[in-house]
PQR file with spaces between the fields and no chain letter, atoms N, CA, C, O and H, PARSE charges and radii, in Angstrom:
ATOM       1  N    UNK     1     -35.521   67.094   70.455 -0.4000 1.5000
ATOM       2  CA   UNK     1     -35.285   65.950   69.599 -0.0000 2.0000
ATOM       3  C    UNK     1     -34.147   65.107   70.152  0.5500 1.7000
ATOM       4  O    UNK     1     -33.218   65.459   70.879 -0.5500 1.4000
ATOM       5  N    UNK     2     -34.429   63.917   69.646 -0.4000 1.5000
ATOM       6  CA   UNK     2     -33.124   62.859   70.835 -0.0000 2.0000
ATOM       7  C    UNK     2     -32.031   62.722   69.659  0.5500 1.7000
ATOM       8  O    UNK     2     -32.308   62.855   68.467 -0.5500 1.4000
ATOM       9  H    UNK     2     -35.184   63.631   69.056  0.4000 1.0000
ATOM      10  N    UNK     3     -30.844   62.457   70.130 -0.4000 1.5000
ATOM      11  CA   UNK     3     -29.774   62.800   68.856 -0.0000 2.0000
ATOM      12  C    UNK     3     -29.531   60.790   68.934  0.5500 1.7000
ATOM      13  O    UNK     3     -29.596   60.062   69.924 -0.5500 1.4000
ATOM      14  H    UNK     3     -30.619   62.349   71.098  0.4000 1.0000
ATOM      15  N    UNK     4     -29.302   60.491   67.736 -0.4000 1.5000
ATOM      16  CA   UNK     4     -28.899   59.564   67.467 -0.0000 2.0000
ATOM      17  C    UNK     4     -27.446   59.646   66.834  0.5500 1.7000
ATOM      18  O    UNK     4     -26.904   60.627   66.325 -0.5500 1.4000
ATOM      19  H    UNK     4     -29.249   61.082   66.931  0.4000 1.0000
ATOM      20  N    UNK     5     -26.943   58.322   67.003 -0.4000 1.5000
ATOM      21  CA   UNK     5     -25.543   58.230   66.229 -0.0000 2.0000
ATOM      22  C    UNK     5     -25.722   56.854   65.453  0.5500 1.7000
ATOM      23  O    UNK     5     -26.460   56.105   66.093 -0.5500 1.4000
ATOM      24  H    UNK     5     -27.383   57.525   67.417  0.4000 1.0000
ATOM      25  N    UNK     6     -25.363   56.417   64.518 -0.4000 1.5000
ATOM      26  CA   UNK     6     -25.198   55.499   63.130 -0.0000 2.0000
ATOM      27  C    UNK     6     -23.509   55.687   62.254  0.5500 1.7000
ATOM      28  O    UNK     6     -22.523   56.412   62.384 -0.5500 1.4000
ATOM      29  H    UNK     6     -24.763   57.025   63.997  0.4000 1.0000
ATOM      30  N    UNK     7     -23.868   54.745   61.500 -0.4000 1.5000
ATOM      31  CA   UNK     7     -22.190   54.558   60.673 -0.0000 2.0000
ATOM      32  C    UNK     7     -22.675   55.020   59.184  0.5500 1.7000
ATOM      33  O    UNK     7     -23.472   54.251   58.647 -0.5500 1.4000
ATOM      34  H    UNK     7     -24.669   54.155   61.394  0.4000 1.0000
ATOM      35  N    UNK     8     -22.216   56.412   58.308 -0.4000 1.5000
ATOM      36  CA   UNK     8     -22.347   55.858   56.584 -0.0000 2.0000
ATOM      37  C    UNK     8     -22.398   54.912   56.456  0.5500 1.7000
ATOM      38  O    UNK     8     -21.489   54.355   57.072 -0.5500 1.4000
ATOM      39  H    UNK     8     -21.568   57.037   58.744  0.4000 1.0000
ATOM      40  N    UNK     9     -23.421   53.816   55.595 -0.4000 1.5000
ATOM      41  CA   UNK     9     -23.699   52.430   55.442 -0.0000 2.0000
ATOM      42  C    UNK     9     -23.273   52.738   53.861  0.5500 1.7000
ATOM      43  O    UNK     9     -22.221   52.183   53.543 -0.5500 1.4000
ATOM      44  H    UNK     9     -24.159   54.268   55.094  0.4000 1.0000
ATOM      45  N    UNK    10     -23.933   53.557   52.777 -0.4000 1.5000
ATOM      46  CA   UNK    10     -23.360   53.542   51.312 -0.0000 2.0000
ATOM      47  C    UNK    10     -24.427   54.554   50.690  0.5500 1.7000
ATOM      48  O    UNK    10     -25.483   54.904   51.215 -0.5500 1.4000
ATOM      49  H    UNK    10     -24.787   54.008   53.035  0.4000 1.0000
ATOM      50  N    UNK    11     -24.009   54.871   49.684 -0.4000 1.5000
ATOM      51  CA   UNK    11     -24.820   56.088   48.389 -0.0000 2.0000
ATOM      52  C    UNK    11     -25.691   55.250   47.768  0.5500 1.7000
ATOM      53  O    UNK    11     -25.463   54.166   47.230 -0.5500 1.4000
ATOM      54  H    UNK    11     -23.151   54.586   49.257  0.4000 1.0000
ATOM      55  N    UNK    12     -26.859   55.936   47.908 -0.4000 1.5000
ATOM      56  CA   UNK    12     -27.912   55.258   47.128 -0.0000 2.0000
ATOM      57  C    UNK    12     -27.904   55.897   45.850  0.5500 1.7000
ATOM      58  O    UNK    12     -28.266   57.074   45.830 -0.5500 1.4000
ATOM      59  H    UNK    12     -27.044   56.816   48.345  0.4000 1.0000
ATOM      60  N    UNK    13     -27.544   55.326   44.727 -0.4000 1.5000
ATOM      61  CA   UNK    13     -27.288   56.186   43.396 -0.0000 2.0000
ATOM      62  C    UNK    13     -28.698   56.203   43.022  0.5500 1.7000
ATOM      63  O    UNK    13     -28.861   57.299   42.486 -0.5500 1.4000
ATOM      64  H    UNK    13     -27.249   54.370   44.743  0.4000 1.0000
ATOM      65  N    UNK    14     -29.821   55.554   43.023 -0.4000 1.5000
ATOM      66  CA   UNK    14     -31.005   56.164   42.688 -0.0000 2.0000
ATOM      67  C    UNK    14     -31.772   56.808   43.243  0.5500 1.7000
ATOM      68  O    UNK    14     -32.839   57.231   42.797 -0.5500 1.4000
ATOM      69  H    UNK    14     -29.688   54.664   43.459  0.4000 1.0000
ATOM      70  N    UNK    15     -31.221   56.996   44.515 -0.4000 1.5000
ATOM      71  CA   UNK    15     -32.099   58.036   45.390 -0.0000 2.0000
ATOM      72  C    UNK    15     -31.175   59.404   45.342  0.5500 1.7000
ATOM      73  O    UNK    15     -31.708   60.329   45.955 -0.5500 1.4000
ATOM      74  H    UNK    15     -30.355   56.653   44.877  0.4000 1.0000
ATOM      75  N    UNK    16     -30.010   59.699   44.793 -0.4000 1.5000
ATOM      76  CA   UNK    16     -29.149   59.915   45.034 -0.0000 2.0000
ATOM      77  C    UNK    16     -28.738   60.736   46.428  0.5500 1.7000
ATOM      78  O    UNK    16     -28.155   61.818   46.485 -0.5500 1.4000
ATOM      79  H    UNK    16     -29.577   58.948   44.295  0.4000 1.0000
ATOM      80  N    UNK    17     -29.169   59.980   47.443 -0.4000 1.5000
ATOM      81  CA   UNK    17     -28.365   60.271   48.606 -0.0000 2.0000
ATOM      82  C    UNK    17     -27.773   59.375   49.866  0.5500 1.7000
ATOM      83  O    UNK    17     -27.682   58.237   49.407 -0.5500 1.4000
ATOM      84  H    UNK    17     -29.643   59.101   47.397  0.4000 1.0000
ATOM      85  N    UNK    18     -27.387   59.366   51.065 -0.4000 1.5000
ATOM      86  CA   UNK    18     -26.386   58.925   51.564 -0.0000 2.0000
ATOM      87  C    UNK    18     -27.325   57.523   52.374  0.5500 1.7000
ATOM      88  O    UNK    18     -28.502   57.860   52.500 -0.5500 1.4000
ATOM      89  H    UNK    18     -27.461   60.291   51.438  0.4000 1.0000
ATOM      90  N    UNK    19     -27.126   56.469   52.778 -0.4000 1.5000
ATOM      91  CA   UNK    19     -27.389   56.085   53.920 -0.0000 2.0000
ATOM      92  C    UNK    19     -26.481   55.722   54.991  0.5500 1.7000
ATOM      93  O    UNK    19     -25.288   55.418   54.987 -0.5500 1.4000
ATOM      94  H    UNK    19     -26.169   56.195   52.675  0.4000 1.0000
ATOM      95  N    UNK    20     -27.605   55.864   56.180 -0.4000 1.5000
ATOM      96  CA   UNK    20     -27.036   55.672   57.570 -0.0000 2.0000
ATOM      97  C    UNK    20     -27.314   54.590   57.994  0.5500 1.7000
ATOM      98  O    UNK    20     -28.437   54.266   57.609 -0.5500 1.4000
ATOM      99  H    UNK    20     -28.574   56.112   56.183  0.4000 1.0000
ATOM     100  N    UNK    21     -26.746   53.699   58.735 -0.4000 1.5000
ATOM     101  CA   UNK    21     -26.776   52.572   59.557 -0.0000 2.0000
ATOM     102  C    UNK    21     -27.425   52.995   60.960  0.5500 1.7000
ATOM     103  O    UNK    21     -26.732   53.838   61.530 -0.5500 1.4000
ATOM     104  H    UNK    21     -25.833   53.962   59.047  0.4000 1.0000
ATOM     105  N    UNK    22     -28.571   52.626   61.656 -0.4000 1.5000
ATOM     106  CA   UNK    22     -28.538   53.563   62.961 -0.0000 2.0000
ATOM     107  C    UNK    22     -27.684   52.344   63.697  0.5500 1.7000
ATOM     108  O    UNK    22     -27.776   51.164   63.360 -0.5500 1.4000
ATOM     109  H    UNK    22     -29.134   51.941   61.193  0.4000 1.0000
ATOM     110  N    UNK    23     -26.761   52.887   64.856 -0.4000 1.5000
ATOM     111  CA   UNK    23     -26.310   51.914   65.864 -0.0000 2.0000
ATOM     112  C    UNK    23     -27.376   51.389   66.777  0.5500 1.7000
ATOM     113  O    UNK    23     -28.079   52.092   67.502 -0.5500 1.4000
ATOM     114  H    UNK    23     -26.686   53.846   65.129  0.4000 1.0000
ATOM     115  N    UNK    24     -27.431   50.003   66.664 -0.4000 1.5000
ATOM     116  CA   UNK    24     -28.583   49.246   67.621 -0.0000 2.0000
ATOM     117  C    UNK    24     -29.256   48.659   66.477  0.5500 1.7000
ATOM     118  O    UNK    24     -30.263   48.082   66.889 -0.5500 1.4000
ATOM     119  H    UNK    24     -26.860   49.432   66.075  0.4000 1.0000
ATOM     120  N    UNK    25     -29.143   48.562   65.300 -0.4000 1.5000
ATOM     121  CA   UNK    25     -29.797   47.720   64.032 -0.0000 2.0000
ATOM     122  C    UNK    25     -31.005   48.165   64.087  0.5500 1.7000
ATOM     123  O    UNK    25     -31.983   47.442   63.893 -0.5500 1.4000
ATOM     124  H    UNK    25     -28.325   49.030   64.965  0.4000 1.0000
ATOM     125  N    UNK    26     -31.075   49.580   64.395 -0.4000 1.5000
ATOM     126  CA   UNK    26     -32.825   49.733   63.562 -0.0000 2.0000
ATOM     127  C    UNK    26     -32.788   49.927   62.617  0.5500 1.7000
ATOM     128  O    UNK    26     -31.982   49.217   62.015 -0.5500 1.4000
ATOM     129  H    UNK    26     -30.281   50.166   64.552  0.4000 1.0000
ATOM     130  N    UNK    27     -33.463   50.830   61.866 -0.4000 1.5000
ATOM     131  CA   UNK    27     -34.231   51.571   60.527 -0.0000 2.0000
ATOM     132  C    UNK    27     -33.036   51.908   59.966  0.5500 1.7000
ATOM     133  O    UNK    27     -31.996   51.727   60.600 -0.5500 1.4000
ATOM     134  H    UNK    27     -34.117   51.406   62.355  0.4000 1.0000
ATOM     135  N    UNK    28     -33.033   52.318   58.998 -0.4000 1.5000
ATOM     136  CA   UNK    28     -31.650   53.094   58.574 -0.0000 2.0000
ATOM     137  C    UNK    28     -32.025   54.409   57.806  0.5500 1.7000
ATOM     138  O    UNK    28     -32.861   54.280   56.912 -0.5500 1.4000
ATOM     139  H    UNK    28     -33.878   52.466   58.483  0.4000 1.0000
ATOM     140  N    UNK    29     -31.767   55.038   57.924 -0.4000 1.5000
ATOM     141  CA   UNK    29     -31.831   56.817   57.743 -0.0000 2.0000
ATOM     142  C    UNK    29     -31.046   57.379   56.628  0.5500 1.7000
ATOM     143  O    UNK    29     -29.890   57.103   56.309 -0.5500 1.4000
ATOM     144  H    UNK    29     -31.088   55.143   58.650  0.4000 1.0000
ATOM     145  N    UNK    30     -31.896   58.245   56.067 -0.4000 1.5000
ATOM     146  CA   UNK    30     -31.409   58.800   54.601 -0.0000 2.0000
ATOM     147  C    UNK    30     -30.662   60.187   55.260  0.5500 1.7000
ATOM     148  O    UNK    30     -31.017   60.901   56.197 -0.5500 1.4000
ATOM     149  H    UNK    30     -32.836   58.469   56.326  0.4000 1.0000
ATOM     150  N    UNK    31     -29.285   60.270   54.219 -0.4000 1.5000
ATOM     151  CA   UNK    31     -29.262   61.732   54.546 -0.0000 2.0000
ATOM     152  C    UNK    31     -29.025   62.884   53.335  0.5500 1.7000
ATOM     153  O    UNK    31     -28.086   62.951   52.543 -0.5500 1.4000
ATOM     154  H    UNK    31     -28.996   59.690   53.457  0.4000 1.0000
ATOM     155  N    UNK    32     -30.430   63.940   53.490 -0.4000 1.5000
ATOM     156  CA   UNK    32     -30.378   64.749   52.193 -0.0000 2.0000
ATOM     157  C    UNK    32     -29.328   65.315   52.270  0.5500 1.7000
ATOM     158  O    UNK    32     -28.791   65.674   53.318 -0.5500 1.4000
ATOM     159  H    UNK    32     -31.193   63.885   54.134  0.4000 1.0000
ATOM     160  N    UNK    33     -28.769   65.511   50.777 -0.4000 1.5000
ATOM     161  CA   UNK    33     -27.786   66.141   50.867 -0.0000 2.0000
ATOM     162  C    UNK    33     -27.148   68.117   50.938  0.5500 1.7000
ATOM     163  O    UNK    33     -26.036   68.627   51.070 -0.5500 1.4000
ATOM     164  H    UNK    33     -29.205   65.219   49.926  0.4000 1.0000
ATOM     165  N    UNK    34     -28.709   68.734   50.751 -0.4000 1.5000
ATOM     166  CA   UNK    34     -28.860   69.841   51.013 -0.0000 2.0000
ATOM     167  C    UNK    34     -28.767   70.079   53.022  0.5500 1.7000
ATOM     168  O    UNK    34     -28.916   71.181   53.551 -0.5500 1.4000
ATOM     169  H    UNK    34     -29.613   68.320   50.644  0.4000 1.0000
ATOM     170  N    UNK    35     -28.536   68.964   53.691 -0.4000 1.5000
ATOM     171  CA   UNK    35     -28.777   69.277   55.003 -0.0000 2.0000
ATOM     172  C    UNK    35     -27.255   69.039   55.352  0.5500 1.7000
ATOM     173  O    UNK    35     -26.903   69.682   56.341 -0.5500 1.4000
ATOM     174  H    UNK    35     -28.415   68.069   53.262  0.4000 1.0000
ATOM     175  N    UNK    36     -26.592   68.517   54.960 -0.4000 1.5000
ATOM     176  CA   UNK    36     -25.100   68.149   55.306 -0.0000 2.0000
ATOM     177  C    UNK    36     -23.900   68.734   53.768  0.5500 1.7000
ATOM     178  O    UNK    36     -22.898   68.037   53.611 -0.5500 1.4000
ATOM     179  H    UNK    36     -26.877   67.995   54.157  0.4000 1.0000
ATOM     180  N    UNK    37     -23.963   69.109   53.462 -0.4000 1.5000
ATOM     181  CA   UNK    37     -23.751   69.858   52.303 -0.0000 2.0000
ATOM     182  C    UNK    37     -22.386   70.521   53.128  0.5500 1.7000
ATOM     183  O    UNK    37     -21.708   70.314   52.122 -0.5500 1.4000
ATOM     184  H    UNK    37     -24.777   69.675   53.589  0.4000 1.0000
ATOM     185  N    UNK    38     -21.692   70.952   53.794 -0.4000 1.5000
ATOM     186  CA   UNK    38     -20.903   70.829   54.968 -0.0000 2.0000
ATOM     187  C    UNK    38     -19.631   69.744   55.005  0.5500 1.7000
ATOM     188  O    UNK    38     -18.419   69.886   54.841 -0.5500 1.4000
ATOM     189  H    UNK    38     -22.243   71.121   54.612  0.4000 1.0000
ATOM     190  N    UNK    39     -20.390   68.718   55.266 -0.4000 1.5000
ATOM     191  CA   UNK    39     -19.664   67.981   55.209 -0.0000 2.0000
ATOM     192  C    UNK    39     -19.247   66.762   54.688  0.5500 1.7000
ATOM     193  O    UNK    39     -20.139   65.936   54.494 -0.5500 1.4000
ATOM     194  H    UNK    39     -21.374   68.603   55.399  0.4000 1.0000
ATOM     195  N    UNK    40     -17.871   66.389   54.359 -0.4000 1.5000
ATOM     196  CA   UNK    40     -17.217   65.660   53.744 -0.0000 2.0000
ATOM     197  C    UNK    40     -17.443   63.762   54.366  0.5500 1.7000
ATOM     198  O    UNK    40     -16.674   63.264   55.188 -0.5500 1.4000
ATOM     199  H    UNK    40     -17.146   67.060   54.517  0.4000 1.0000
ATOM     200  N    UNK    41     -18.584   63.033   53.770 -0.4000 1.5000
ATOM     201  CA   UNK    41     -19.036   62.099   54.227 -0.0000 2.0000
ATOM     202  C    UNK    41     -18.326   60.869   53.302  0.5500 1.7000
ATOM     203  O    UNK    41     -18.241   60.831   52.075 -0.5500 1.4000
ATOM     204  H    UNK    41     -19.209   63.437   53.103  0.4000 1.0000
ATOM     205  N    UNK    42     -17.852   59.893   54.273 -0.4000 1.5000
ATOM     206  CA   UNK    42     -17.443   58.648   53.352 -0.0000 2.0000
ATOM     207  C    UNK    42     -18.122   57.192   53.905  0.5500 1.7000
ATOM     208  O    UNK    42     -18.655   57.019   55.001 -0.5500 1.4000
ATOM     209  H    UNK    42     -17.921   59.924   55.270  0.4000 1.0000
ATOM     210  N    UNK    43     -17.987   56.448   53.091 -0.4000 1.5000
ATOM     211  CA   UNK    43     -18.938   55.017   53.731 -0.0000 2.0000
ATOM     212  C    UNK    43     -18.281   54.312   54.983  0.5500 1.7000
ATOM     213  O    UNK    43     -17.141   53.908   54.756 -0.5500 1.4000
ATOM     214  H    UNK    43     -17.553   56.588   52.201  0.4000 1.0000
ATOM     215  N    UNK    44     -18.730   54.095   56.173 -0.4000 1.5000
ATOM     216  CA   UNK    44     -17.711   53.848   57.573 -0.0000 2.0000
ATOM     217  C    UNK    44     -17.791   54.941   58.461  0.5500 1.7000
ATOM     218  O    UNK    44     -17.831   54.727   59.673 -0.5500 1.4000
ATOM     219  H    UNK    44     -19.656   54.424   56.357  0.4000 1.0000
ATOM     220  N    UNK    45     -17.819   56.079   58.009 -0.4000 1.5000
ATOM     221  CA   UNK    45     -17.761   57.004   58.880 -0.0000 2.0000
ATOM     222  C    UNK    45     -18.734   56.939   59.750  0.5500 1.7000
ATOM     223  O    UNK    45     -19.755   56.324   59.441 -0.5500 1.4000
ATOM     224  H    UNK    45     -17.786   56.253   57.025  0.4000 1.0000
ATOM     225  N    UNK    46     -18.621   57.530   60.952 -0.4000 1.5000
ATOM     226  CA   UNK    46     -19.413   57.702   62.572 -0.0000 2.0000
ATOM     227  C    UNK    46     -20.021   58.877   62.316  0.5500 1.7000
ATOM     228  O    UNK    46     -19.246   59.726   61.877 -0.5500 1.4000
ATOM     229  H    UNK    46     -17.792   58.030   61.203  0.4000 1.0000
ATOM     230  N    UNK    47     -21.534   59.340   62.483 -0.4000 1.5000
ATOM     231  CA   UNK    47     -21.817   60.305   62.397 -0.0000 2.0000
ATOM     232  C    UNK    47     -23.001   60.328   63.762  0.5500 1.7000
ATOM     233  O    UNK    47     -23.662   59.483   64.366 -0.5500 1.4000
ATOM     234  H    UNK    47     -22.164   58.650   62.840  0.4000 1.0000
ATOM     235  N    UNK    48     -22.881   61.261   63.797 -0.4000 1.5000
ATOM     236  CA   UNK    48     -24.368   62.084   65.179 -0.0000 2.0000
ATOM     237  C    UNK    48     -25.021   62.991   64.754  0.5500 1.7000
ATOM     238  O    UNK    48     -24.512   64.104   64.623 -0.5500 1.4000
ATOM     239  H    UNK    48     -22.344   61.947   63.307  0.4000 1.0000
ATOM     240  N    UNK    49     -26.768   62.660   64.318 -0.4000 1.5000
ATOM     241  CA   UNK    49     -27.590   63.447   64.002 -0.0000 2.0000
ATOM     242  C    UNK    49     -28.834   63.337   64.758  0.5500 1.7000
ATOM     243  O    UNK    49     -28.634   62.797   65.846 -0.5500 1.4000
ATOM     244  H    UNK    49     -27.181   61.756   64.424  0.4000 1.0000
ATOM     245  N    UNK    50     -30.151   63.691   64.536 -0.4000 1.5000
ATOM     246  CA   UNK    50     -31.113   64.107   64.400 -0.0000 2.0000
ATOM     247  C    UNK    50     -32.115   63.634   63.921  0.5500 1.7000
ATOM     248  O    UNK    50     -32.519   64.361   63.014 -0.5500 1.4000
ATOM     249  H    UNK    50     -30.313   64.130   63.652  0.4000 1.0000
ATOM     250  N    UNK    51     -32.958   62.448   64.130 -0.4000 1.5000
ATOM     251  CA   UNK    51     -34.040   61.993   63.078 -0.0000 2.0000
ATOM     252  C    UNK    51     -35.371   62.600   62.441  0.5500 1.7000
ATOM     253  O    UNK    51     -36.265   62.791   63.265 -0.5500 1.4000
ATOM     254  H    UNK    51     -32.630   61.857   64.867  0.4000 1.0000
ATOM     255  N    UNK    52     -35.631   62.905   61.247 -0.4000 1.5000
ATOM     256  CA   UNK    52     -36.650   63.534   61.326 -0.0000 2.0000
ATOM     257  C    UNK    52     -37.277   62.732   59.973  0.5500 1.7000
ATOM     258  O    UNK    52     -36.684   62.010   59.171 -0.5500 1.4000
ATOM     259  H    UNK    52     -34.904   62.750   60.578  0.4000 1.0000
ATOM     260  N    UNK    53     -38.578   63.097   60.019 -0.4000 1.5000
ATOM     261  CA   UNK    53     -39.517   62.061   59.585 -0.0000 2.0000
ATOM     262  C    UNK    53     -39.907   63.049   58.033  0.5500 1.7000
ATOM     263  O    UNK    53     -40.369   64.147   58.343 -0.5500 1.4000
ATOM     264  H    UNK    53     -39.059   63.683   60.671  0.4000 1.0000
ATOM     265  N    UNK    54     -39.840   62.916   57.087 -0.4000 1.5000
ATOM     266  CA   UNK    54     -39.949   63.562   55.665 -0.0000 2.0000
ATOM     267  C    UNK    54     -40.754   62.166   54.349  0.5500 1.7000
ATOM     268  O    UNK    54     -40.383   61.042   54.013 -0.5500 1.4000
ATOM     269  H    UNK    54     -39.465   62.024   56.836  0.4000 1.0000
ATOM     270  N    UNK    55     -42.218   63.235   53.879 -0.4000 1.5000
ATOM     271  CA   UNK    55     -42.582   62.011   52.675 -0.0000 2.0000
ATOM     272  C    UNK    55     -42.204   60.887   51.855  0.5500 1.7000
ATOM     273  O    UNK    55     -42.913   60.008   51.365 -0.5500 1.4000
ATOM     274  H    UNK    55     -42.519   64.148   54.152  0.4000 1.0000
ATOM     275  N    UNK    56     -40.588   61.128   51.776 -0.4000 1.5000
ATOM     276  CA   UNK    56     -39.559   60.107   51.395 -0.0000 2.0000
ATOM     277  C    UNK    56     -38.943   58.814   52.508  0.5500 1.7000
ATOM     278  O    UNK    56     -38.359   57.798   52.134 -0.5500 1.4000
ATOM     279  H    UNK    56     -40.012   61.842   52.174  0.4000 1.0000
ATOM     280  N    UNK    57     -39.179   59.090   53.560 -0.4000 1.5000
ATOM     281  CA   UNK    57     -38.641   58.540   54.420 -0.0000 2.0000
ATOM     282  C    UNK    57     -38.425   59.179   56.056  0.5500 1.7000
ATOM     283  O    UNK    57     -39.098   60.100   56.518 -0.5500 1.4000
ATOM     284  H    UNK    57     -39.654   59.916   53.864  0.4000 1.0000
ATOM     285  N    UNK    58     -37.287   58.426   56.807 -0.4000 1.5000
ATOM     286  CA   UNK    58     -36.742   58.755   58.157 -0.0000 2.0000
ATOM     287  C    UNK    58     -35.020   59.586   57.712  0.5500 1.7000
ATOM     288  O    UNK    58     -34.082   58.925   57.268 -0.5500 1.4000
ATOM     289  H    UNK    58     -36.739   57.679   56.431  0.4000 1.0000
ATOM     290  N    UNK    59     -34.970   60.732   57.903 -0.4000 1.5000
ATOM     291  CA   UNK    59     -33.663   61.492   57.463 -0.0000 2.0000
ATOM     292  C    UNK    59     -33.209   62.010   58.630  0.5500 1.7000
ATOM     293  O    UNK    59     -33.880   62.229   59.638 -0.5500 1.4000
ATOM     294  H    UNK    59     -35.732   61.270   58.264  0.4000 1.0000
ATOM     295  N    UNK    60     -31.668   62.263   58.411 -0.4000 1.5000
ATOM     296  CA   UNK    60     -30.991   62.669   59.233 -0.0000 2.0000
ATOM     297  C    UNK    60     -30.264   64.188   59.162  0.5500 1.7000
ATOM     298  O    UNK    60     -29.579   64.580   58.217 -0.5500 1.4000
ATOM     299  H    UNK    60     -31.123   62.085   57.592  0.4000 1.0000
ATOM     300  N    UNK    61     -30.589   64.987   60.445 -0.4000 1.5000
ATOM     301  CA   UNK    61     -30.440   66.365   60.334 -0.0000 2.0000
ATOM     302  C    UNK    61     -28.740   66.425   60.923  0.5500 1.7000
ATOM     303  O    UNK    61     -28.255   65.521   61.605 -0.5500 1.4000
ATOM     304  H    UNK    61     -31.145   64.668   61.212  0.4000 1.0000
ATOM     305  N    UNK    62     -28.134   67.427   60.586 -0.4000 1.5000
ATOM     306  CA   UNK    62     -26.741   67.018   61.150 -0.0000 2.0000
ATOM     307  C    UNK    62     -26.351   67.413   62.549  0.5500 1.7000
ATOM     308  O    UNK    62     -26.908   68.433   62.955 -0.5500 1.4000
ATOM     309  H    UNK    62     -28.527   68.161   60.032  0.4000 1.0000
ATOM     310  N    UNK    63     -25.574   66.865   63.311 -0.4000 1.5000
ATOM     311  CA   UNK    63     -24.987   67.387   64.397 -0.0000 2.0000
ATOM     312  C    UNK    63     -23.626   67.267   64.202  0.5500 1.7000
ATOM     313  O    UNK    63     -22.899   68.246   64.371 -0.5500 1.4000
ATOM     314  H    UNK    63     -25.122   66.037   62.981  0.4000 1.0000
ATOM     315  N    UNK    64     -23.174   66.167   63.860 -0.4000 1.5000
ATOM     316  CA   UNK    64     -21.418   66.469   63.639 -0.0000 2.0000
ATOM     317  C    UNK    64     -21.268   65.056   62.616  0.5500 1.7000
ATOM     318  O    UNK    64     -22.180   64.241   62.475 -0.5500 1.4000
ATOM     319  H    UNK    64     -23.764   65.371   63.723  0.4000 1.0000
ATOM     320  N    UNK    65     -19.988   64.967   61.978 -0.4000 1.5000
ATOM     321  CA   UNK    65     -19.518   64.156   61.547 -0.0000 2.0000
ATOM     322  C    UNK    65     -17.972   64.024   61.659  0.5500 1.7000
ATOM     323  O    UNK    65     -17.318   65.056   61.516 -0.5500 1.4000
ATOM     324  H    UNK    65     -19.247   65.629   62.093  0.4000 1.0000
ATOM     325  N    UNK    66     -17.348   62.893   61.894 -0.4000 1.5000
ATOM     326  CA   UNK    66     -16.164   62.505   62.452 -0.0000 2.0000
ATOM     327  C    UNK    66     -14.719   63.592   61.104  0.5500 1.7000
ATOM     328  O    UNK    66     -13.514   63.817   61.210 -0.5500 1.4000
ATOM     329  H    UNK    66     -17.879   62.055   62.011  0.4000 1.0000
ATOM     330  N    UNK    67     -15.536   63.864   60.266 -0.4000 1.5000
ATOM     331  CA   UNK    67     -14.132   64.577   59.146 -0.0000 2.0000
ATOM     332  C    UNK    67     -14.734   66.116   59.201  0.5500 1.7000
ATOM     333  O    UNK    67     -13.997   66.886   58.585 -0.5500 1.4000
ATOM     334  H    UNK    67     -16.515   63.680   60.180  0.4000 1.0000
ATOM     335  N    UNK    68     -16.052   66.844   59.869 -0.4000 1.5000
ATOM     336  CA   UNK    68     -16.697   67.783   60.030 -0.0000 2.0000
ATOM     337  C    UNK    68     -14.954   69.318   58.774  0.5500 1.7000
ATOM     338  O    UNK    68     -13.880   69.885   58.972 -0.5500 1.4000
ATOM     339  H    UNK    68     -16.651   66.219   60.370  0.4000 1.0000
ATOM     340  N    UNK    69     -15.991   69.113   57.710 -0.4000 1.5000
ATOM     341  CA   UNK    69     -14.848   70.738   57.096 -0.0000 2.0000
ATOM     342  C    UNK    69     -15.390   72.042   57.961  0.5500 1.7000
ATOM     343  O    UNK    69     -14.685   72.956   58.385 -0.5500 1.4000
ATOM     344  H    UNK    69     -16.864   68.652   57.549  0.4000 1.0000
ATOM     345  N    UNK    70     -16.206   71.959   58.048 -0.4000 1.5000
ATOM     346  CA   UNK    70     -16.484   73.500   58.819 -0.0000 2.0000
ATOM     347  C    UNK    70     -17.960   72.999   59.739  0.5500 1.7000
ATOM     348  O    UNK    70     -18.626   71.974   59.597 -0.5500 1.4000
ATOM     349  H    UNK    70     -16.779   71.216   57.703  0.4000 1.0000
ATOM     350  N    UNK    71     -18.198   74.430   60.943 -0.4000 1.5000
ATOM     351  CA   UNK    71     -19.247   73.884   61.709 -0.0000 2.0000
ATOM     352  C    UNK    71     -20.551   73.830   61.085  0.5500 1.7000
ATOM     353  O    UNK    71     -20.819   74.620   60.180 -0.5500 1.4000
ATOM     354  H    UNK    71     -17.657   75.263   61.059  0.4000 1.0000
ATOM     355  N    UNK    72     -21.368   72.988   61.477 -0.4000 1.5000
ATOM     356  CA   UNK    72     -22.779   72.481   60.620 -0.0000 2.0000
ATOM     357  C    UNK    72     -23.556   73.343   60.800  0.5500 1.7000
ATOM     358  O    UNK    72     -22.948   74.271   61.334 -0.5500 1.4000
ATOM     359  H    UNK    72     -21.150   72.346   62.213  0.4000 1.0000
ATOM     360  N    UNK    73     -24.794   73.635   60.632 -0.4000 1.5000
ATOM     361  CA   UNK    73     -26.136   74.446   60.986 -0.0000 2.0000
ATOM     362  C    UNK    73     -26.502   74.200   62.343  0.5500 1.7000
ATOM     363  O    UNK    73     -26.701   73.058   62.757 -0.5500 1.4000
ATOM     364  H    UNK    73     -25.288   72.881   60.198  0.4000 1.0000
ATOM     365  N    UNK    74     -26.609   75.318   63.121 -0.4000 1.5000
ATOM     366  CA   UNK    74     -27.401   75.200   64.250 -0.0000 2.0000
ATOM     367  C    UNK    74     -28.382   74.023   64.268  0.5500 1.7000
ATOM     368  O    UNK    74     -28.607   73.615   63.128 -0.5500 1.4000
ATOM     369  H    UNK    74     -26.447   76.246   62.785  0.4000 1.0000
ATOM     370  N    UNK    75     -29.100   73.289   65.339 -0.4000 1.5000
ATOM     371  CA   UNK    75     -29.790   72.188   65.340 -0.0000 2.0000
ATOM     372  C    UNK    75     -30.739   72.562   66.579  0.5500 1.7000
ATOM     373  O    UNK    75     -31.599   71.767   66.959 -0.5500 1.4000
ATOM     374  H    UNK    75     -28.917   73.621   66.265  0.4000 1.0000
């Protein structure tokens, strides 16, 4: 899988989960929050994940995030 990097763009309160900005202005990527649950995410932040394609959308699996509290799930 090719790792992408994007910025927290903002909380979708009716989806209730995160979005990503991808860098290069594509698509923008949801991130569940059972997959990053880990870590401590704020809007701005730099993150490097994983795209993966789910009935809801394009989501992001984790690889790191710039405030990372502890190490993420294997990938």
């Amino acid at each position: 899988m090719k790792v992408a990097t994007g910025t927290v763009k903002s909380y979708e309160l009716t989806r209730g989960e995160w979005l990503i900005a991808l860098d290069g202005g594509e698509e923008n990527v949801f991130i569940d929050w059972s997959d990053w649950h880990w870590a401590a995410l704020s809007i701005g932040e730099p993150v490097t994940f994983q795209m993966i394609h789910k009935p809801k959308g394009v989501y992001a699996l984790p690889v790191s995030a710039s405030n990372d509290t502890q190490v993420g799930p294997a990938v």
